[in-house]
TORTORKOL-869484 format. One record per atom (N, C-alpha, C): x, y, z; atom name; residue number from 1. Coordinates in nm, 2 decimals, always signed. Atoms other than C-alpha are relative to their C-alpha. Example, Ala and Ser with C-alpha at 12.3 -4.5 7.8 and 13.67 -1.06 7.14 Angstrom:
# TORTORKOL-869484
[atom [+0.09; -0.12; +0.00]; "N"; 1]
[atom [+1.23; -0.45; +0.78]; "CA"; 1]
[atom [+0.09; +0.12; +0.00]; "C"; 1]
[atom [-0.09; -0.11; +0.00]; "N"; 2]
[atom [+1.37; -0.11; +0.71]; "CA"; 2]
[atom [-0.08; +0.11; +0.08]; "C"; 2]
//
This chain:
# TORTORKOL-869484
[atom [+0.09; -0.12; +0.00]; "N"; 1]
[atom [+0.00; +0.00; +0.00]; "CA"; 1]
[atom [+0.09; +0.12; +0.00]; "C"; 1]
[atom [-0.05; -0.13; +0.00]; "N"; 2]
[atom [+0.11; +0.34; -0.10]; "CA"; 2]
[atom [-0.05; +0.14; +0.03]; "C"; 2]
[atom [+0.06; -0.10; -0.06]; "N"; 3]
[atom [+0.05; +0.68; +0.04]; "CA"; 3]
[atom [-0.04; +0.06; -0.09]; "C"; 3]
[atom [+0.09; -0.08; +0.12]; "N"; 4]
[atom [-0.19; +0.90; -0.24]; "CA"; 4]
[atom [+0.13; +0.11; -0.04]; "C"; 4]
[atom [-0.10; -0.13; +0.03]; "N"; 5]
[atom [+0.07; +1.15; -0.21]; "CA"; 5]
[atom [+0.12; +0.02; -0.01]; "C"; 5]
[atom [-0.15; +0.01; +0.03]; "N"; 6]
[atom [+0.38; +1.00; -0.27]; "CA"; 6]
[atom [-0.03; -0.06; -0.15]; "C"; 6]
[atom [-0.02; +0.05; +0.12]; "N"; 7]
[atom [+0.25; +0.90; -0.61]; "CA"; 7]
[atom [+0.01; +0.13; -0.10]; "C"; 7]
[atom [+0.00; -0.12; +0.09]; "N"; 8]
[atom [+0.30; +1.13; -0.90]; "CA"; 8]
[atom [-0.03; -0.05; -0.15]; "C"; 8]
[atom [+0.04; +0.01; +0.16]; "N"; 9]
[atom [+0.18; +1.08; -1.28]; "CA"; 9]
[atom [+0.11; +0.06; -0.11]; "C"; 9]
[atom [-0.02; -0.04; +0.10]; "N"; 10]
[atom [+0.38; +1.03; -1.57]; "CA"; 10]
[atom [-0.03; -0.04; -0.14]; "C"; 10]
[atom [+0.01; +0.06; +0.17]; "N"; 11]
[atom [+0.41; +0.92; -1.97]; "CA"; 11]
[atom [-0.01; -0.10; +0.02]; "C"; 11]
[atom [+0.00; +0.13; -0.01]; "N"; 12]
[atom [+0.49; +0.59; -1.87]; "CA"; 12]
[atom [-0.13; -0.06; +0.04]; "C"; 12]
[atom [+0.07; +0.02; -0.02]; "N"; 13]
[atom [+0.24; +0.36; -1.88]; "CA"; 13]
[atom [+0.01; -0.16; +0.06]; "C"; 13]
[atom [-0.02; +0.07; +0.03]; "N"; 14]
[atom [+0.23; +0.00; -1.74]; "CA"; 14]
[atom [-0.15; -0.11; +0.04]; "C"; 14]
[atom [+0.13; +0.11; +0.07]; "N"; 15]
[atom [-0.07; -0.27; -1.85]; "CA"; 15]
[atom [+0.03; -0.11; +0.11]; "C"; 15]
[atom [-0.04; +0.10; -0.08]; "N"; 16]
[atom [-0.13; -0.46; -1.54]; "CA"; 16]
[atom [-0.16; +0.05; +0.10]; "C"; 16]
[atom [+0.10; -0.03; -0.06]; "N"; 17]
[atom [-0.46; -0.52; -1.34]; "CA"; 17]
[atom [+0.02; +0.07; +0.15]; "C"; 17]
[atom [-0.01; -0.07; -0.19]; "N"; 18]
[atom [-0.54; -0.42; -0.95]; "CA"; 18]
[atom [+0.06; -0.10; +0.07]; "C"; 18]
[atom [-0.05; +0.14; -0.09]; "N"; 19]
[atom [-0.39; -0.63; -0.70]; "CA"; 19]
[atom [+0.11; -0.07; -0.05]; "C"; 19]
[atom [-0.15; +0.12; +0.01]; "N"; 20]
[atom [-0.08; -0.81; -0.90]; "CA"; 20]
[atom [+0.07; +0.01; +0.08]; "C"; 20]
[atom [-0.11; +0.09; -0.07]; "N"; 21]
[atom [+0.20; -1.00; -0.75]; "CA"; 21]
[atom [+0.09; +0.09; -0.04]; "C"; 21]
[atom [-0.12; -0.05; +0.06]; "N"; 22]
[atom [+0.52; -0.82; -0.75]; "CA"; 22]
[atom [+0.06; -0.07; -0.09]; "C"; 22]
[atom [-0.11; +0.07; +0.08]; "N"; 23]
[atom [+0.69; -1.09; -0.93]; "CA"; 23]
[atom [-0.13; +0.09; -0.16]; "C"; 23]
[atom [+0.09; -0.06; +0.07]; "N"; 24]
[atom [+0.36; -0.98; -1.21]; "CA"; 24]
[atom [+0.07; +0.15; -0.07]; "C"; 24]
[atom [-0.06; -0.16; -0.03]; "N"; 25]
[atom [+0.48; -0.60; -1.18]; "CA"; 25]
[atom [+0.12; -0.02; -0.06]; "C"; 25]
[atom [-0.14; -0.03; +0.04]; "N"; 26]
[atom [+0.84; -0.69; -1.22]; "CA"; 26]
[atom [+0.01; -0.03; -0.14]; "C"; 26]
[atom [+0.02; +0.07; +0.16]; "N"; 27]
[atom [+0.76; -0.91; -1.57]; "CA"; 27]
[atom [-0.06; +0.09; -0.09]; "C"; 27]
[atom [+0.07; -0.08; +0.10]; "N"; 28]
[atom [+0.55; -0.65; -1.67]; "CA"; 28]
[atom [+0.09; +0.15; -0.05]; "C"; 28]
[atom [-0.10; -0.06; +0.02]; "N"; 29]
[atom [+0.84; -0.40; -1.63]; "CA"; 29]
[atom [+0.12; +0.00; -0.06]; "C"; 29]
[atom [-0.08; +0.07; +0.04]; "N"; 30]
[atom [+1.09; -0.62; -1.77]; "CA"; 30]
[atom [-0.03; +0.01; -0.15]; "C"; 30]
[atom [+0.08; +0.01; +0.07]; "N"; 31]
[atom [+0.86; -0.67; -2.09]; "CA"; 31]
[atom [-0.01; +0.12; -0.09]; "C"; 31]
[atom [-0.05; -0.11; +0.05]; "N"; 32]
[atom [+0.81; -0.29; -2.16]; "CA"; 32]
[atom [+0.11; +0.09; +0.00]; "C"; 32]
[atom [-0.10; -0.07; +0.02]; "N"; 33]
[atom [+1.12; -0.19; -2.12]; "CA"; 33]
[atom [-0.03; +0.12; +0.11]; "C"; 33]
[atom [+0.04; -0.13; -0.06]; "N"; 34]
[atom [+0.96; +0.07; -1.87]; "CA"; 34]
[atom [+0.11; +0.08; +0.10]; "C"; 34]
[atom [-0.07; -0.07; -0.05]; "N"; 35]
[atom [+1.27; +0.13; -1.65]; "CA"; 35]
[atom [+0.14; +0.04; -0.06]; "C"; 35]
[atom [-0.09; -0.12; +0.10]; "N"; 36]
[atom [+1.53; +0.23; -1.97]; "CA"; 36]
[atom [-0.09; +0.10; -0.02]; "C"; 36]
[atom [+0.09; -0.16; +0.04]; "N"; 37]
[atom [+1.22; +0.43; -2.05]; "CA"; 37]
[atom [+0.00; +0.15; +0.10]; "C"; 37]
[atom [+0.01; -0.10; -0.09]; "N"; 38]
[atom [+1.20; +0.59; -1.74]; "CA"; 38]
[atom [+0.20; +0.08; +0.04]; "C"; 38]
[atom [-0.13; +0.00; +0.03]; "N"; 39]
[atom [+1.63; +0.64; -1.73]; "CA"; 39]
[atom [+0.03; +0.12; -0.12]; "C"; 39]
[atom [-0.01; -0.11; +0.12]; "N"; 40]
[atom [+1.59; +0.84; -2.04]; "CA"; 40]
[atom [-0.06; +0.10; +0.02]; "C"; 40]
[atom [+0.11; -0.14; -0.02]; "N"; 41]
[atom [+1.31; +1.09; -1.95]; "CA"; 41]
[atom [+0.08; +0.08; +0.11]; "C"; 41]
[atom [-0.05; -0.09; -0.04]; "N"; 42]
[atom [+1.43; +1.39; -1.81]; "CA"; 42]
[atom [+0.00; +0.00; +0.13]; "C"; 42]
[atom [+0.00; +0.05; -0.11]; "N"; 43]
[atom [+1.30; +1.30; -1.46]; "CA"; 43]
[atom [+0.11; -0.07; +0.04]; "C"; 43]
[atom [-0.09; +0.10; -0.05]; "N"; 44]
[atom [+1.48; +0.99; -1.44]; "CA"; 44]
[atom [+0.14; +0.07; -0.04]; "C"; 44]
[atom [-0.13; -0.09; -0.03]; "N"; 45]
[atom [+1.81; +1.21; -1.53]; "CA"; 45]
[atom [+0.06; +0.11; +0.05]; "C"; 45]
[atom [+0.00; -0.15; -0.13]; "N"; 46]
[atom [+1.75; +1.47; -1.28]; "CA"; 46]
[atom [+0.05; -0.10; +0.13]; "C"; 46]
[atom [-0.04; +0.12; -0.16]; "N"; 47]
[atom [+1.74; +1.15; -1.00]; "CA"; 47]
[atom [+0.13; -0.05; -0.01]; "C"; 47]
[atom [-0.13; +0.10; -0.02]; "N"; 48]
[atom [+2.04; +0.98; -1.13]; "CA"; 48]
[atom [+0.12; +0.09; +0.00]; "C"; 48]
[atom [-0.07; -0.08; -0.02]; "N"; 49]
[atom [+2.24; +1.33; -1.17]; "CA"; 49]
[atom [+0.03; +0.02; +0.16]; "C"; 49]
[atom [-0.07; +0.00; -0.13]; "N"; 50]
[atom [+2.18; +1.40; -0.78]; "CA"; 50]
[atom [+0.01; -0.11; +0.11]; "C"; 50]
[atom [-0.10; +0.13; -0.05]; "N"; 51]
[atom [+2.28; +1.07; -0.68]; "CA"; 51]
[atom [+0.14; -0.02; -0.06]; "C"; 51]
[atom [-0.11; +0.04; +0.07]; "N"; 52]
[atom [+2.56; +1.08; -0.88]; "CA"; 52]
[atom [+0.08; +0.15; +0.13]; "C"; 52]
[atom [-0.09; -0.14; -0.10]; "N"; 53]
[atom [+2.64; +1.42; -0.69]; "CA"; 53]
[atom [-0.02; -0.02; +0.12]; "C"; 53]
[atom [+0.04; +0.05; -0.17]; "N"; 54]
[atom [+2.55; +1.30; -0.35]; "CA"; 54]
[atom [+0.11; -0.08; +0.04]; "C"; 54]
[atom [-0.07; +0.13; -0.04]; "N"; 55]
[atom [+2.82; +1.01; -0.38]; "CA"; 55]
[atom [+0.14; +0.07; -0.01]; "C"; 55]
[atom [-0.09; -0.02; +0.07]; "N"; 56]
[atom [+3.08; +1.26; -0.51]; "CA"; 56]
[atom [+0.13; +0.00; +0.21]; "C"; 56]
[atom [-0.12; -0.03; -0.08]; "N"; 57]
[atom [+3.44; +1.29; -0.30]; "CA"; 57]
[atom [+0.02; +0.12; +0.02]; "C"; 57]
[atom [+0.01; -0.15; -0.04]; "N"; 58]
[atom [+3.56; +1.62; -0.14]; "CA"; 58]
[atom [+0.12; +0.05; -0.15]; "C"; 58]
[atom [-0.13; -0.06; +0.12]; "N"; 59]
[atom [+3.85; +1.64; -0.48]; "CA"; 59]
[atom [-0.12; -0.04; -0.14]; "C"; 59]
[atom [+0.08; +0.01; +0.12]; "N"; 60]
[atom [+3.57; +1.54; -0.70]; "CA"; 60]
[atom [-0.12; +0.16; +0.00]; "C"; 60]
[atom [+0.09; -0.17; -0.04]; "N"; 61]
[atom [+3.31; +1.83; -0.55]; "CA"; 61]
[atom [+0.09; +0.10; -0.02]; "C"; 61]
[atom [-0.10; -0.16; +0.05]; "N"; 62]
[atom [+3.63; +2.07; -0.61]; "CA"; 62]
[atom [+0.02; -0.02; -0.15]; "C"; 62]
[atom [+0.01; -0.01; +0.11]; "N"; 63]
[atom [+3.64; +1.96; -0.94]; "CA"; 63]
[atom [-0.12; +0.03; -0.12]; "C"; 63]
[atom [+0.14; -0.08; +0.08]; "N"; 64]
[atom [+3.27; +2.03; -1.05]; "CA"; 64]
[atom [+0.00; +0.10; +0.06]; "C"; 64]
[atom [-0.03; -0.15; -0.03]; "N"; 65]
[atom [+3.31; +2.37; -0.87]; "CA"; 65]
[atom [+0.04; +0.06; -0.09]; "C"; 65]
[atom [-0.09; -0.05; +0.06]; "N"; 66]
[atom [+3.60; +2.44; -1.05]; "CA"; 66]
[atom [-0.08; +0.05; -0.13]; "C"; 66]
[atom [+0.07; +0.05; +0.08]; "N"; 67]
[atom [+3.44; +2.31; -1.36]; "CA"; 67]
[atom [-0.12; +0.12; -0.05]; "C"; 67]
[atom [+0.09; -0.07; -0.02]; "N"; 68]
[atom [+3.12; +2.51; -1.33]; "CA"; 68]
[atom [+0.08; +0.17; +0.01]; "C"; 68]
[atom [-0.08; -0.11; +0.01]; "N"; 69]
[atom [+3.38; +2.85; -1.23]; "CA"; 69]
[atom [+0.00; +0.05; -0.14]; "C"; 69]
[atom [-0.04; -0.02; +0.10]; "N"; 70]
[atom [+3.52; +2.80; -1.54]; "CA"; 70]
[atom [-0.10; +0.05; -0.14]; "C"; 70]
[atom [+0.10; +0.06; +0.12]; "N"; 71]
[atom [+3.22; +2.74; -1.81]; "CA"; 71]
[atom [-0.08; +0.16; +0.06]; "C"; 71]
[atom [+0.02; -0.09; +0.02]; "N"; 72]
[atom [+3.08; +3.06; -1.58]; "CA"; 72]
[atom [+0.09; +0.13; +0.00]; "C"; 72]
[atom [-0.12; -0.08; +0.07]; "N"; 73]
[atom [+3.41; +3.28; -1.67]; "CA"; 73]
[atom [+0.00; +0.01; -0.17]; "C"; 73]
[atom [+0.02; +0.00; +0.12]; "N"; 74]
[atom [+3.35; +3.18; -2.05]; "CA"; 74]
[atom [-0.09; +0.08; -0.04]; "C"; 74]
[atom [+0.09; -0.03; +0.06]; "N"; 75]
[atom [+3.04; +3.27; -2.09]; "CA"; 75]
[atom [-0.01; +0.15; +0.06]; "C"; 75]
[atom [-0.03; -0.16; -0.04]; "N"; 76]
[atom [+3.08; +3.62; -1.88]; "CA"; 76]
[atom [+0.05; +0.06; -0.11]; "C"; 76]
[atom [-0.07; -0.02; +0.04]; "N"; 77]
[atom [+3.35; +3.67; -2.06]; "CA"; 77]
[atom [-0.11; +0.07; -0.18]; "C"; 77]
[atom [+0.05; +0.05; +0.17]; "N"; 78]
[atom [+3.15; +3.58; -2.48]; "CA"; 78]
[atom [-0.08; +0.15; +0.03]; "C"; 78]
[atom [+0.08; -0.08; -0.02]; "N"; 79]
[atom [+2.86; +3.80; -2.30]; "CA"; 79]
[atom [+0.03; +0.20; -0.04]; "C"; 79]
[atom [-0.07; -0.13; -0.08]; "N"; 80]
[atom [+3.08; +4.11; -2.18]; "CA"; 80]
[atom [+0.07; +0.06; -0.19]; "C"; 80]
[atom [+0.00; -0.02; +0.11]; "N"; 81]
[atom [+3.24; +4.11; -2.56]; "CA"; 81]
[atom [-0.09; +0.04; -0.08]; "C"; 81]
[atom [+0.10; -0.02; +0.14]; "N"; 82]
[atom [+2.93; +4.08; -2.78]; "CA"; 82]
[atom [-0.08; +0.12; +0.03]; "C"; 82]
[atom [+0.03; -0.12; -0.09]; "N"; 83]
[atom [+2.78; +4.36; -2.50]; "CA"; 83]
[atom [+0.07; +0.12; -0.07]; "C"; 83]
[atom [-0.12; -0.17; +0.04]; "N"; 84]
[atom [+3.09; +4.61; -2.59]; "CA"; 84]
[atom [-0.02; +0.01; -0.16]; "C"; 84]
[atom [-0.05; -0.02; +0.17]; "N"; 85]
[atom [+3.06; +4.51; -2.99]; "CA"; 85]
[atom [-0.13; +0.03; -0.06]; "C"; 85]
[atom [+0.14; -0.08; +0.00]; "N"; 86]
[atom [+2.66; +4.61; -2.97]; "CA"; 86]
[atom [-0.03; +0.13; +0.02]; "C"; 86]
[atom [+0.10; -0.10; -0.08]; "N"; 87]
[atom [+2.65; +4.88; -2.78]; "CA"; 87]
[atom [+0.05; +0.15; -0.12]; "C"; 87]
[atom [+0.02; -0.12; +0.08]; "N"; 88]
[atom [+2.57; +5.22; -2.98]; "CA"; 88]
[atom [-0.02; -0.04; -0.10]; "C"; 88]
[atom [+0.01; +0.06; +0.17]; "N"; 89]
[atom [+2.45; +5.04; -3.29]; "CA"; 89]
[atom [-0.18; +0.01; +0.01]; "C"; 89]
[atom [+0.15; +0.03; -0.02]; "N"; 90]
[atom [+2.06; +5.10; -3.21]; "CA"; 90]
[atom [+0.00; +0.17; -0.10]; "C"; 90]
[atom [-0.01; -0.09; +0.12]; "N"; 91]
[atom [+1.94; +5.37; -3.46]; "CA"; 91]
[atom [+0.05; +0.19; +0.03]; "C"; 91]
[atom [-0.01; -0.10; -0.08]; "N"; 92]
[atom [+1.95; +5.69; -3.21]; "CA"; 92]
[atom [+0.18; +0.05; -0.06]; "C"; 92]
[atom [-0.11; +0.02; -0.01]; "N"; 93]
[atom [+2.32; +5.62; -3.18]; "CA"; 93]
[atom [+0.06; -0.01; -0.14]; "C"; 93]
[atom [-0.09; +0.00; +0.16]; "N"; 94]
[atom [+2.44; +5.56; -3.57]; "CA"; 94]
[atom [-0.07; +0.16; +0.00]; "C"; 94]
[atom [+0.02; -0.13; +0.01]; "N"; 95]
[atom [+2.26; +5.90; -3.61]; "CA"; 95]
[atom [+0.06; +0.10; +0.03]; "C"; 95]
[atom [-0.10; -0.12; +0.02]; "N"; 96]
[atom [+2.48; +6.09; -3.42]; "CA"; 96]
[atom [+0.14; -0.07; +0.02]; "C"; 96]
[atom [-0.11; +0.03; +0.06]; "N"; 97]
[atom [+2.77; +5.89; -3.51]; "CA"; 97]
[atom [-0.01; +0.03; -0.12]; "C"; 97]
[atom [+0.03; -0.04; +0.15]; "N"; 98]
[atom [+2.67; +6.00; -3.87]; "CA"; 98]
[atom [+0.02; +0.14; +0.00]; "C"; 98]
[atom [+0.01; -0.11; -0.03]; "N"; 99]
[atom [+2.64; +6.35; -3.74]; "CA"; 99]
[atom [+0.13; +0.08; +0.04]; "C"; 99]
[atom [-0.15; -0.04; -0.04]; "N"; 100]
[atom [+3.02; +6.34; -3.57]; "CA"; 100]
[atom [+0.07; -0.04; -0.08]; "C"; 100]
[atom [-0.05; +0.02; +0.13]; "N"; 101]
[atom [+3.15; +6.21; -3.86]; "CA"; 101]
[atom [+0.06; +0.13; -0.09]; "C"; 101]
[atom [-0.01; -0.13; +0.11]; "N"; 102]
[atom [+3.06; +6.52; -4.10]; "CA"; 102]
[atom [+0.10; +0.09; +0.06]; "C"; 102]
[atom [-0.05; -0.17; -0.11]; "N"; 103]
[atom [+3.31; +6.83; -4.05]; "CA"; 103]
[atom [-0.09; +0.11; -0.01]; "C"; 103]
[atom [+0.12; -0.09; -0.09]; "N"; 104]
[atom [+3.15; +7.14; -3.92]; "CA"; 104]
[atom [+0.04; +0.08; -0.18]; "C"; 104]
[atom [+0.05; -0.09; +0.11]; "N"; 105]
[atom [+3.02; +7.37; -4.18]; "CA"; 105]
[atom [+0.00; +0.17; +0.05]; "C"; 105]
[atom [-0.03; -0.12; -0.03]; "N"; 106]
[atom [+3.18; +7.71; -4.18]; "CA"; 106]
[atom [-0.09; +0.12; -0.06]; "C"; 106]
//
């Protein structure tokens, strides 16, 4: 028996009356393939990512830190460039770049 509120609804579906036998359950699981299915879905790679992170070592957690530092130093970085190689290019701005351009008219 399971609590109403620890169950949750997904895609998966599995073809099996009220009351089966676990052994039943497990053949019928086996059968469709339902726990690669579930492994692939984005749920099931959310669970197995923070189990994977839960088991990590203290030189393994400094290395997805690091890791993570790094990848957010790149993208600052890509950001902070394409930022400085935009700016004054909106129509305002070429207008009176177009305007400081001209020499003055004596």
């Amino acid at each position: 028996v399971i609590n109403l509120k620890w169950v949750a609804l997904s895609e998966l579906r599995l073809n099996v009356g009220r009351g089966v036998s676990t052994k039943t359950i497990k053949a019928a699981l086996a059968k469709d393939d339902v726990i690669a299915k579930w492994k692939e879905s984005s749920w099931g790679k959310s669970i197995i990512s923070r189990q994977v992170r839960a088991n990590l070592n203290d030189f393994e957690r400094f290395q997805a830190r690091h890791a993570i530092k790094l990848v957010s130093r790149a993208t600052t970085a890509q950001f902070k460039t394409l930022q400085r190689a935009s700016r004054g290019l909106g129509p305002k701005a070429q207008k009176k770049k177009a305007a400081k351009g001209k020499p003055a008219a004596k």
